[in-house]
C-alpha positions as CSV (number, residue, x, y, z in Angstrom):
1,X,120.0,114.0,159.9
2,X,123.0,116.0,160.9
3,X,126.5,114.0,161.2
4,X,130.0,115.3,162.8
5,X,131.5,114.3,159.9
6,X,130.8,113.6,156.0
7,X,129.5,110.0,155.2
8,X,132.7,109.3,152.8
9,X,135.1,110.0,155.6
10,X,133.9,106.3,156.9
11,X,136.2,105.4,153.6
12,X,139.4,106.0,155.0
13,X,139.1,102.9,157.6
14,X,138.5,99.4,156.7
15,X,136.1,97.5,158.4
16,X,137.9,95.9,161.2
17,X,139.1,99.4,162.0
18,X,135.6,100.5,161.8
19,X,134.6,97.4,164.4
20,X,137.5,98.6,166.5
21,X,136.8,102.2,167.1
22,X,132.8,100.9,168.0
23,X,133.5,97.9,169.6
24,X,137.0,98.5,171.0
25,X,139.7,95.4,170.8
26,X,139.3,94.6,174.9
27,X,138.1,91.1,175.2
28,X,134.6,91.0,177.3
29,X,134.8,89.5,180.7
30,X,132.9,86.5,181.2
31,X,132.7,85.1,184.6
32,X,131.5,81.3,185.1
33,X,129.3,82.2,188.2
34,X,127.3,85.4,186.2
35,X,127.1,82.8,182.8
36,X,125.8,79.8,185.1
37,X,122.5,82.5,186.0
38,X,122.3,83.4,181.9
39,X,122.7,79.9,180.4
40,X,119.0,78.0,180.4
41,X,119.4,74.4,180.9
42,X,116.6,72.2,178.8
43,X,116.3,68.6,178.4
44,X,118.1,66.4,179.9
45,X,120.3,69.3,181.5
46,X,119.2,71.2,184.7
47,X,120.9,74.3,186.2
48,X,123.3,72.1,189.0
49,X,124.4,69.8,186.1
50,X,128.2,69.6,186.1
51,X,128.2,69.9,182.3
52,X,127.0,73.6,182.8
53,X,129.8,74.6,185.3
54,X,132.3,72.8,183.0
55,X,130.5,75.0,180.1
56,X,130.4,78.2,182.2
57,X,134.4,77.7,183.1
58,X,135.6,76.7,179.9
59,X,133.4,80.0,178.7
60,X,135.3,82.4,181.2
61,X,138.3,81.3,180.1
62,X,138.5,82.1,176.3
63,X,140.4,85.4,174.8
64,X,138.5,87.5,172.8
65,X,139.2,85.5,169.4
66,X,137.7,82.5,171.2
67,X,135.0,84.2,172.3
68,X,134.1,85.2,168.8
69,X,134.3,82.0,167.6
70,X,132.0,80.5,169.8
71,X,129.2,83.3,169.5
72,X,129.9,82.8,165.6
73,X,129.2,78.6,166.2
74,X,126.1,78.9,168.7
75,X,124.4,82.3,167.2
76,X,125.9,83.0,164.2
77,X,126.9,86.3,164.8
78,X,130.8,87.0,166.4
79,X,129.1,89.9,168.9
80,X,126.6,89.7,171.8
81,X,123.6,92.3,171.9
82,X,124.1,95.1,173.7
83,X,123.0,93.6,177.4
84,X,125.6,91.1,176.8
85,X,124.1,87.3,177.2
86,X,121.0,88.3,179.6
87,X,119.7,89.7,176.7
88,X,120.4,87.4,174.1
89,X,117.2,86.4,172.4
90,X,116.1,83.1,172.3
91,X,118.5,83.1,175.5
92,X,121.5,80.5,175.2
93,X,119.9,77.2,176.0
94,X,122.2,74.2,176.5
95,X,120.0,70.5,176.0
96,X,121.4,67.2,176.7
97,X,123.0,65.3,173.4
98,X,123.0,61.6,173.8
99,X,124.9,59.7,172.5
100,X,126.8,56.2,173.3
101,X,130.3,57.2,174.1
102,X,129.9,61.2,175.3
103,X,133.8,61.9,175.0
104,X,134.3,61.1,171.4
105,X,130.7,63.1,170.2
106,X,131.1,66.7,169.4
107,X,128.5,69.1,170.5
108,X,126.3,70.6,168.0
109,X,123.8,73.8,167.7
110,X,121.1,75.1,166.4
111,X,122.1,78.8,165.6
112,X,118.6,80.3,164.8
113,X,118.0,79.1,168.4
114,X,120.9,79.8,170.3
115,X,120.7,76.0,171.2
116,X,123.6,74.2,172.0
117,X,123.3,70.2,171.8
118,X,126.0,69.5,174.8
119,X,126.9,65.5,175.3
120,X,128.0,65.0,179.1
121,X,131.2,65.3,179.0
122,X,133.3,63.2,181.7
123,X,135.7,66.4,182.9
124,X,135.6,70.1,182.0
125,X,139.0,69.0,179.6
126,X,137.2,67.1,177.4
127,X,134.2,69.7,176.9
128,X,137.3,72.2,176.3
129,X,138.6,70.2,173.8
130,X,135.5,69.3,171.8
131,X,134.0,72.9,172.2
132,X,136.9,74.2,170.7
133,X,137.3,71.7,167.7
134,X,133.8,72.2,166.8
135,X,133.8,76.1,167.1
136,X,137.1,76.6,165.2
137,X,136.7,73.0,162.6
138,X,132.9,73.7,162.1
139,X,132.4,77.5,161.0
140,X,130.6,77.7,158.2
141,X,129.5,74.1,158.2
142,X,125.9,72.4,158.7
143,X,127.7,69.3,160.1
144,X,127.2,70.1,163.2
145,X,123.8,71.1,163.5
């Protein structure tokens, strides 16, 4: 297979300016109302649950470090398929956790599913907060599963 360059030339960058120069740096733009049509609501949820807006704008507002974070906490992987979320595969289903006091529980996934185990949260401030702590605290951990 003919290249533009030699294999070895690839040495000269380290990965995350390898990941750079294919990726770029710019952070994707989510936007609640186009995440609300890709996010599948499943037990317990339904697509006009306020838990999914509060999901979708919490989602729309993270930086591109965020946004890493939580594609590394519900799939495993830091980068969306090329199609972005409409063609994530299983697609990003958010279920109903319950739980007796919903604003203390954090939410939990199953990443070989793209499941994420959402309590119902009172206000879109606590979902922030417990998203975050579970997608920066948990990485790497089977706690939250």
């Amino acid at each position: 297979m003919p290249s533009c360059a030699p294999i070895a030339a690839l040495d000269l960058f380290t990965v995350p300016e390898l990941d750079k120069i294919l990726r770029g740096d710019a952070a994707q733009l989510w936007l609640a109302d186009e995440l609300i049509m890709t996010l599948k609501a499943d037990h317990g949820y339904s697509s006009s649950s306020p838990q999914l807006r509060y999901l979708a704008e919490v989602m729309s507002d993270f930086d591109q470090g965020e946004q890493r974070d939580f594609l590394t906490f519900i799939t495993g992987c830091p980068n969306l398929p090329v199609g972005g979320f409409k063609a994530l595969r299983p697609p990003l289903t958010v279920v109903r956790k319950s739980v007796s006091k919903p604003d203390t529980e954090l939410p939990s996934v199953m990443t070989c599913q793209n499941y994420l185990k959402l309590p119902p949260y009172s206000s879109v401030e606590v979902l922030r907060q417990r998203l975050v702590m579970s997608m920066t605290e948990g990485q790497g951990s089977f706690h939250l599963s």
